[in-house]
C-alpha positions as CSV (number, residue, x, y, z in Angstrom):
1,X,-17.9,-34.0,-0.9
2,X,-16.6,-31.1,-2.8
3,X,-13.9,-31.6,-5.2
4,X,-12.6,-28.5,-6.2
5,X,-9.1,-27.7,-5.4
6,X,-7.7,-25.8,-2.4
7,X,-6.2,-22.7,-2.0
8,X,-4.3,-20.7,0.6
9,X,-3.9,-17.0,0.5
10,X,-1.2,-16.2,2.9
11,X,-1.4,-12.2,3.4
12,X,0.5,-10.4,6.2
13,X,-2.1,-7.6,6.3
14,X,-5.2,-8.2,8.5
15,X,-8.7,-6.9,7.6
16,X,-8.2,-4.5,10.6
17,X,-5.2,-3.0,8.5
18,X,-7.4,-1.7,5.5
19,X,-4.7,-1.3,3.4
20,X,-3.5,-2.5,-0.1
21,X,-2.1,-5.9,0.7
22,X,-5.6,-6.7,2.8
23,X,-7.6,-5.7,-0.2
24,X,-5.9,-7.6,-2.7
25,X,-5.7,-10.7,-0.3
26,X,-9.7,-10.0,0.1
27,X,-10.4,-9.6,-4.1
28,X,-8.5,-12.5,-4.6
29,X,-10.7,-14.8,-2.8
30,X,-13.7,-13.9,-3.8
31,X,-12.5,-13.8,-7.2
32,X,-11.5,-17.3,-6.9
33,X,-14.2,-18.6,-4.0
34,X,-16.7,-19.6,-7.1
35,X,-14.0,-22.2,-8.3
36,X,-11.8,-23.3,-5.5
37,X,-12.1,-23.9,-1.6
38,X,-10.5,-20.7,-0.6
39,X,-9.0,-19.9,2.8
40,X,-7.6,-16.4,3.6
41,X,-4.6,-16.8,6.8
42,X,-2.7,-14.4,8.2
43,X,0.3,-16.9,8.6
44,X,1.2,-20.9,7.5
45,X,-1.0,-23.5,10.2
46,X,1.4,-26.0,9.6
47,X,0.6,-29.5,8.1
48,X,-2.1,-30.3,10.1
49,X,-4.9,-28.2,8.2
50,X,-6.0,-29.3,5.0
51,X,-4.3,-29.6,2.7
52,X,-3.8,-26.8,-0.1
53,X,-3.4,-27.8,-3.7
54,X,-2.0,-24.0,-4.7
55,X,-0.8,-21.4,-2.2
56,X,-0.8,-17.7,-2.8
57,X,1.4,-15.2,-0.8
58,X,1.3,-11.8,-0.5
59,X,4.9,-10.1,0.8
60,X,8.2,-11.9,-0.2
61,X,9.9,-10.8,2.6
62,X,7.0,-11.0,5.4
63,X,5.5,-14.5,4.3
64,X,9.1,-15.8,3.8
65,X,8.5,-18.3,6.1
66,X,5.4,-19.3,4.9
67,X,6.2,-19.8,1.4
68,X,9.4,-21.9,3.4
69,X,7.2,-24.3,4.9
70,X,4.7,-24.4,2.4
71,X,7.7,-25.7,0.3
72,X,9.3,-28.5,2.7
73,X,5.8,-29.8,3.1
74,X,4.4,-29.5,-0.3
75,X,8.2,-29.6,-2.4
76,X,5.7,-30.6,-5.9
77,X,2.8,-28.4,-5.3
78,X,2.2,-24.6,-6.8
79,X,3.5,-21.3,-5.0
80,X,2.4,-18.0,-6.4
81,X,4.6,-15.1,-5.0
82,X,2.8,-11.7,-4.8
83,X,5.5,-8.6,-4.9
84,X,4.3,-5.8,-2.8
85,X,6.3,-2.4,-3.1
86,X,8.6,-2.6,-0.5
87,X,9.3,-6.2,-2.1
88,X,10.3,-4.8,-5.8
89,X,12.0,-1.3,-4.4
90,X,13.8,-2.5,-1.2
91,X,13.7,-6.0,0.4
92,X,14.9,-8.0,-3.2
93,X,18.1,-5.6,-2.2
94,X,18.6,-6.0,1.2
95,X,16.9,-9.1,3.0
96,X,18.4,-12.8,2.4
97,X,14.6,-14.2,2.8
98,X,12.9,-11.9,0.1
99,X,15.3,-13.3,-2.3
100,X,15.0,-16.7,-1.2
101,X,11.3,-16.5,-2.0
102,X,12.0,-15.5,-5.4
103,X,13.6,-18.1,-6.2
104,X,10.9,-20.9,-4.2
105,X,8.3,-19.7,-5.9
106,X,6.9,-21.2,-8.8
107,X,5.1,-18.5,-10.6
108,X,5.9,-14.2,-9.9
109,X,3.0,-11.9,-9.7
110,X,3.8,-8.0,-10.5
111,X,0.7,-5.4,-10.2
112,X,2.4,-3.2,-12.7
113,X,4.3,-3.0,-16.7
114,X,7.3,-1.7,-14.5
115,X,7.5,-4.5,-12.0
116,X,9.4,-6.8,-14.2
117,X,12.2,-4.7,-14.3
118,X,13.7,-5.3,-11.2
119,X,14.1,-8.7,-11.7
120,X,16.7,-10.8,-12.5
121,X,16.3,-11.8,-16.6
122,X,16.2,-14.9,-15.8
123,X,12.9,-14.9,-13.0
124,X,11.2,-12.8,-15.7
125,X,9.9,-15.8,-17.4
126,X,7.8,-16.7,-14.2
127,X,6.3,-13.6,-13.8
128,X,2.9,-12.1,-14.8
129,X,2.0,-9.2,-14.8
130,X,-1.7,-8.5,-13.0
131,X,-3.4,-5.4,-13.1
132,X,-5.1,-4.9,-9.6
133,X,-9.2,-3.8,-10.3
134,X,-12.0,-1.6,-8.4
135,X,-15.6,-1.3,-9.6
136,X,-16.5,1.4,-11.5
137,X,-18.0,4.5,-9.9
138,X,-20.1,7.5,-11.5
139,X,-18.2,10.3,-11.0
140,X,-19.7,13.1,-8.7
141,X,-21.7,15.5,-10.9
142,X,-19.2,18.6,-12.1
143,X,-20.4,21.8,-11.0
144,X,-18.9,24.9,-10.9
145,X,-17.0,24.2,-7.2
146,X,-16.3,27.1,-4.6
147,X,-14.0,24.4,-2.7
148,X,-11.7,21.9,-5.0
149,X,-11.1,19.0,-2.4
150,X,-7.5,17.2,-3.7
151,X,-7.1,14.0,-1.7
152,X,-4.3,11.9,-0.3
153,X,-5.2,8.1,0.7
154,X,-2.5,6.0,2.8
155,X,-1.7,5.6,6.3
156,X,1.1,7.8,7.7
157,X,4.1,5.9,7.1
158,X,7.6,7.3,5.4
159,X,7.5,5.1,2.3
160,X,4.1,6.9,1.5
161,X,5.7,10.6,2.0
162,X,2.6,12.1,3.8
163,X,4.8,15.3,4.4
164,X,5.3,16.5,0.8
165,X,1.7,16.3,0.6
166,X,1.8,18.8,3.6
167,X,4.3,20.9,2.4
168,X,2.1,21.7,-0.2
169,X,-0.4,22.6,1.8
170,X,1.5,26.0,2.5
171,X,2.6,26.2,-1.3
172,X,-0.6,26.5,-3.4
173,X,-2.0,29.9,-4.3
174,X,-5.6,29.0,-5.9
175,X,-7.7,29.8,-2.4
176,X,-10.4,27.1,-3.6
177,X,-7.9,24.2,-3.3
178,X,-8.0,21.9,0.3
179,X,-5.8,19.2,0.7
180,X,-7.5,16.2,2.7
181,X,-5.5,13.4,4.0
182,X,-7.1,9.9,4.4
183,X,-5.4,7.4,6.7
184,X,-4.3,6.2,10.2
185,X,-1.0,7.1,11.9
186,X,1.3,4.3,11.9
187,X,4.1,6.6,12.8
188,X,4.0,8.9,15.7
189,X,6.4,11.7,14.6
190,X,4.0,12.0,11.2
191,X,0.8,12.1,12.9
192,X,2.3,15.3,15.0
193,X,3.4,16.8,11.5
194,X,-0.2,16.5,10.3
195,X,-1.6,17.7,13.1
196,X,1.4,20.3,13.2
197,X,0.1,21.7,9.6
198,X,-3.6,21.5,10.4
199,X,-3.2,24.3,12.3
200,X,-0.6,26.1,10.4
201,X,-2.2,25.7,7.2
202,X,-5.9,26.2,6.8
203,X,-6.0,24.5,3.5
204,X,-4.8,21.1,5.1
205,X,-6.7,18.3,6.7
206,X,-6.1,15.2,8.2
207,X,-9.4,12.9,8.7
208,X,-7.6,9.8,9.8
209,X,-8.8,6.5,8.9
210,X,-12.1,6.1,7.4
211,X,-13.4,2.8,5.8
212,X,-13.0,1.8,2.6
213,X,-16.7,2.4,1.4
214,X,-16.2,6.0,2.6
215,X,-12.8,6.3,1.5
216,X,-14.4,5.6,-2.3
217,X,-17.3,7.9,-2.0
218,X,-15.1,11.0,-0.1
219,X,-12.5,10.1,-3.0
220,X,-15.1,10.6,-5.9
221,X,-16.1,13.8,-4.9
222,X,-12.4,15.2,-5.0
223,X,-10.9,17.4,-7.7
224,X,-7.6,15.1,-7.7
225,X,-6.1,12.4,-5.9
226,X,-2.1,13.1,-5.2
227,X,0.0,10.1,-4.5
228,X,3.2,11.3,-3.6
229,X,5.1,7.9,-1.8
230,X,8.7,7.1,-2.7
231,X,7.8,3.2,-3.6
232,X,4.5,1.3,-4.6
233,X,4.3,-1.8,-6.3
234,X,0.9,-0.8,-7.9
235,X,-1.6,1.3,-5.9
236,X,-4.8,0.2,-5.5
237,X,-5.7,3.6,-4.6
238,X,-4.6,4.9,-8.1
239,X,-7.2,2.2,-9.8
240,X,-9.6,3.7,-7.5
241,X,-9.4,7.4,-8.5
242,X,-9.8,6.5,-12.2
243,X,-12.2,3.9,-12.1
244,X,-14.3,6.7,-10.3
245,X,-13.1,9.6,-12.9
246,X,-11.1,11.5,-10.8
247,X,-7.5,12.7,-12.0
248,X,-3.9,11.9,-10.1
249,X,-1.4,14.1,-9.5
250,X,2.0,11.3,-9.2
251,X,5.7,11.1,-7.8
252,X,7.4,9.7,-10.9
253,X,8.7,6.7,-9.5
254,X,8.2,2.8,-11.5
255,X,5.6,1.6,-9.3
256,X,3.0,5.0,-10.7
257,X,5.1,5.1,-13.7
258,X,3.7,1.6,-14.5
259,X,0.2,2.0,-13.6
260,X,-0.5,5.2,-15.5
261,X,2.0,5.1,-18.4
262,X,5.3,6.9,-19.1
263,X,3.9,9.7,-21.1
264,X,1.3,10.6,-18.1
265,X,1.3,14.5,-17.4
266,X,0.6,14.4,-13.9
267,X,4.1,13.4,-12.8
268,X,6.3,15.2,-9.9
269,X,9.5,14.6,-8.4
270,X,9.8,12.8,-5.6
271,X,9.8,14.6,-2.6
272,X,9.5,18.2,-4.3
273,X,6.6,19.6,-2.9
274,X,7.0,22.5,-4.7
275,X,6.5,20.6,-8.1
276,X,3.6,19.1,-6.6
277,X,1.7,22.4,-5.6
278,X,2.7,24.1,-8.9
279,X,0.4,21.3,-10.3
280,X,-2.1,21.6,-8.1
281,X,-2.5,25.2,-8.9
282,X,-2.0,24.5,-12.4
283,X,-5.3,21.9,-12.1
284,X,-7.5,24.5,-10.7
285,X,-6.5,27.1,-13.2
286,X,-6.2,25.3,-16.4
287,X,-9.1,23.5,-18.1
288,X,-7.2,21.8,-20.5
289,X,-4.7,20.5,-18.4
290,X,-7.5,18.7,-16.2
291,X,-9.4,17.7,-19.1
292,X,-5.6,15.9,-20.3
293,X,-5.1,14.5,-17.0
294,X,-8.9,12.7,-17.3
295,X,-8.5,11.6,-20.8
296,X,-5.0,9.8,-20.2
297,X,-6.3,8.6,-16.8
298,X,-9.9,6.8,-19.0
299,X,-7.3,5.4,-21.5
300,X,-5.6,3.5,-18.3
301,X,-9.5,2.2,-16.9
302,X,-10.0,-0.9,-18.8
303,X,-6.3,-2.2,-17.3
304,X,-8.2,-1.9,-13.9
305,X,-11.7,-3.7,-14.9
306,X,-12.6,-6.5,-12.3
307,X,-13.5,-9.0,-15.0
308,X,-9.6,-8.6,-16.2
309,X,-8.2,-8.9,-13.3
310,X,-10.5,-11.8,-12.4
311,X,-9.3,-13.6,-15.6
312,X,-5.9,-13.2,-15.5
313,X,-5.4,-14.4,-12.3
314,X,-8.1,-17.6,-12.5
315,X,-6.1,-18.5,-15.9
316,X,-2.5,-18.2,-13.8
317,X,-4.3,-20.5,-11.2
318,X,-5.1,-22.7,-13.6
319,X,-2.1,-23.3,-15.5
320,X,-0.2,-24.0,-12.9
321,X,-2.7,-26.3,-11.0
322,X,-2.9,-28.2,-14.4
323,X,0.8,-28.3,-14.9
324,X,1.2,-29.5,-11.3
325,X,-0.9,-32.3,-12.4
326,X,1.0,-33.8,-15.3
């Protein structure tokens, strides 16, 4: 009979989701499946199921009352809390039960250098800070392009600001440039905006959702990737444009701030879409201001290698299941 410890990855976001709390809640068990007996629930079972020796949840807010009941059951055994965006940049502020997690949890996980910053002083000395990962891919050959794709990935939804991206769409001059839009409607009124500017705007298109395989190889091929939201807590889809050589364009809020670095050249205000088309046409035009763009963005790749994510999080999990066992 096996021996090797048990863990529980609580995760709010289903597979059928495909978004960045699903594939973090999927990496993370296979990361850790070699080592421990790993089992991937959408919510706590209760008691009954076996019994887990370290539980993982993703969402402070959403798997409040998980991490609750993991507690009463379990008051000596290892919690690691994992703090999404809308955890760091909203629901530490406003919801009783995100805070309450903070403080049951016995070990903080941040995805980015800025993360830590939100907290409380005294709940940074729990906290680690873990890069999220995405294997490498070879860049798509660079030709001399009639069409320069830019990409935005992320389901409609207001924290991810689909409609700057739009906007845009109807502010860049460079006739080469297409703006693509990745993602499913989660909210009504935005899907009819997209579908609004598709035909306004020749330059814009919305593809819906695509899976993640295809996501990856459309993303590859694109000139840029913009990310435009108003919070992240560290995208995976900004890992995945530079582990596959392709530049971002980023609102300069903490959550990109901390995955690509304060000096990063591709910043744009919030919500200022004429910012962001200014550096779109900037991109197409300018050589050297694409070539910065890559070169700051190959500095940031080995943060997002698997093998470091892999063993910073196996070495948290171990601490903390040793330390449990003193």
């Amino acid at each position: 009979m096996s021996t090797r410890p048990r863990i529980a990855i609580v995760s709010p976001a289903a597979a059928s989701d495909n978004n960045g709390n699903w594939q973090t809640a999927s990496r993370w068990a296979r990361f850790l499946d070699k080592r421990f007996r790993v089992q991937v629930m959408g919510a706590w079972p209760g008691a009954d199921q076996p019994e887990p020796d370290l539980l993982i949840a993703l969402h402070a807010r959403r798997s409040a009352a998980a991490l609750a009941a993991f507690c009463e059951h379990y008051p000596d055994r290892p919690r690691i809390l994992v703090l999404t965006g809308t955890d760091l940049y909203r629901d530490i502020d406003t919801a009783p039960e995100a805070r309450t997690s903070l403080e049951s949890a016995t070990a903080l996980v941040v995805l980015q250098e800025a993360g830590p910053e939100r907290l409380p002083p005294r709940l940074r000395a729990k906290t680690h800070v873990i890069y999220q990962s995405a294997p490498a891919l070879l860049p798509a050959p660079d030709k001399q392009r009639r069409r320069l794709d830019i990409c935005m990935i992320g389901h409609l939804r207001l924290e991810k600001d689909p409609q700057t991206f739009m906007r845009a769409a109807g502010l860049v001059h460079d006739p080469r440039l297409r703006l693509l839009h990745i993602g499913g409607a989660l909210d009504p009124a935005l899907a009819e905006a997209a579908r609004s500017t598709e035909q306004a705007s020749p330059r814009y298109r919305w593809l819906g959702p695509m899976t993640h395989a295809a996501t990856r190889q459309r993303l590859k091929r694109c000139a840029a990737m913009v990310i435009a939201s108003h919070m992240e807590g560290g995208a995976n889809v900004i890992i995945e444009a530079v582990t596959s050589g392709v530049p971002v364009l980023a609102s300069h809020i903490d959550g990109n701030r901390g995955m690509l670095g304060n000096g990063y050249a591709g910043y744009f205000p919030p919500g200022d879409a004429d910012s962001l088309a200014r550096l779109l046409d900037r991109l197409a035009c300018d050589p050297d201001f694409d070539a910065l763009l890559r070169r700051q963005c190959a500095a940031r790749a080995p943060l997002f290698a698997p093998g470091a994510e892999q063993a910073a999080l196996c070495d948290l999990v171990d601490n903390l299941l040793r330390a449990s066992a003193t």
